[in-house]
PLY file of the C-alpha trace (Angstrom):
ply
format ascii 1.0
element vertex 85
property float x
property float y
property float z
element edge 84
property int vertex1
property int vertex2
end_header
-35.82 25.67 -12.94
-33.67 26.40 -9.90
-31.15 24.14 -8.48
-32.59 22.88 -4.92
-29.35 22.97 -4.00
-28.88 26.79 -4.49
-30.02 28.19 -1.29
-27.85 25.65 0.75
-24.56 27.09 -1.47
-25.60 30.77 -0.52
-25.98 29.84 3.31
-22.78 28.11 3.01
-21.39 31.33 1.12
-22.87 33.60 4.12
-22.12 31.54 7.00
-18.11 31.43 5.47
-18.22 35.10 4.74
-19.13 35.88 8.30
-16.38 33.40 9.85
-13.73 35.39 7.89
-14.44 38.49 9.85
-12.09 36.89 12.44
-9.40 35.63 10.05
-5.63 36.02 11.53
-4.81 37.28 7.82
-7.50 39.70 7.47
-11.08 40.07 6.24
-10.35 40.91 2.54
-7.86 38.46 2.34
-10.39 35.71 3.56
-12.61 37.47 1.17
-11.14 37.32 -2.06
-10.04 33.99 -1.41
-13.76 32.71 -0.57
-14.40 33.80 -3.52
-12.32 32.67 -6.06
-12.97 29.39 -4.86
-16.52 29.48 -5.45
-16.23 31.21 -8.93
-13.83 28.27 -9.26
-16.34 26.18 -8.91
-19.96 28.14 -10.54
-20.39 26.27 -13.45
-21.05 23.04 -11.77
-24.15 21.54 -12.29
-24.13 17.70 -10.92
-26.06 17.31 -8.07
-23.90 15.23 -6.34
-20.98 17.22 -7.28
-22.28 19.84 -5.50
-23.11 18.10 -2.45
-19.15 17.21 -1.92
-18.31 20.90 -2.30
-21.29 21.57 0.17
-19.62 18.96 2.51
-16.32 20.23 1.93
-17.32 24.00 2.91
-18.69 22.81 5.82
-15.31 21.27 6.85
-14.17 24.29 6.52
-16.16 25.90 8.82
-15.72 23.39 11.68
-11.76 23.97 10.72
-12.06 27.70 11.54
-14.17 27.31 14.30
-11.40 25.37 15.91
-9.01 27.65 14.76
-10.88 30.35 16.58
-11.59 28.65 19.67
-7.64 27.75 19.87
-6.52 31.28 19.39
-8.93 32.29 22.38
-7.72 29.59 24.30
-4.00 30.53 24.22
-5.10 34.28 24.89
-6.51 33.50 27.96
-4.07 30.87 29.09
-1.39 34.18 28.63
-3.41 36.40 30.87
-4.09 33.93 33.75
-1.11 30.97 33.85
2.15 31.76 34.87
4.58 31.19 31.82
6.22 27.61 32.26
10.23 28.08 31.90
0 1
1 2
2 3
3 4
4 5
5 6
6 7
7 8
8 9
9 10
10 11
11 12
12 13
13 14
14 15
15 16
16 17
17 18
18 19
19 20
20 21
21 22
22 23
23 24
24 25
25 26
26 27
27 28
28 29
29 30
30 31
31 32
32 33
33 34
34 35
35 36
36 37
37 38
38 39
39 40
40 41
41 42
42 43
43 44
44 45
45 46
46 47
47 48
48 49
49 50
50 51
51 52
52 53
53 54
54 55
55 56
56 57
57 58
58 59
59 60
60 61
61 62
62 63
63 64
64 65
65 66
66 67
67 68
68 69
69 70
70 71
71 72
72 73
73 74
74 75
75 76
76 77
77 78
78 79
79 80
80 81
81 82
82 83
83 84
């Protein structure tokens, strides 16, 4: 029997994988890292286990999503403020 918790681990996988296309230290760095963290991580088979990594990934998310947004913000306060000296 499948783990019902399967398909929200792949999502997690996919929605990570396509955050890292915008990493500041480059996609296959992002990539092999992603990775060995969830190989880290395969064999575990406790429900609720799972669930805190789940949790934990999507921390991460909402951690590069700020990141992103930040770095966007400070590129467009360059091109339009006048530098403060």
């Amino acid at each position: 029997m499948s783990n019902p918790l399967r398909g929200e681990v792949i999502r997690l996988y996919k929605n990570l994988l396509y955050l890292g296309r915008e990493y500041p230290k480059g996609t296959t760095y992002f990539r092999e890292r992603l990775k060995a963290a969830f190989m880290k991580n395969k064999d575990v088979t406790d429900p609720e286990k799972i669930k805190k990594l789940v949790d934990r990934g999507e921390f991460v998310i909402k951690e590069l999503e700020a990141l992103y947004f930040l770095r966007k913000y400070r590129a467009m306060k360059r091109r339009y403020y006048e530098p403060e000296h």
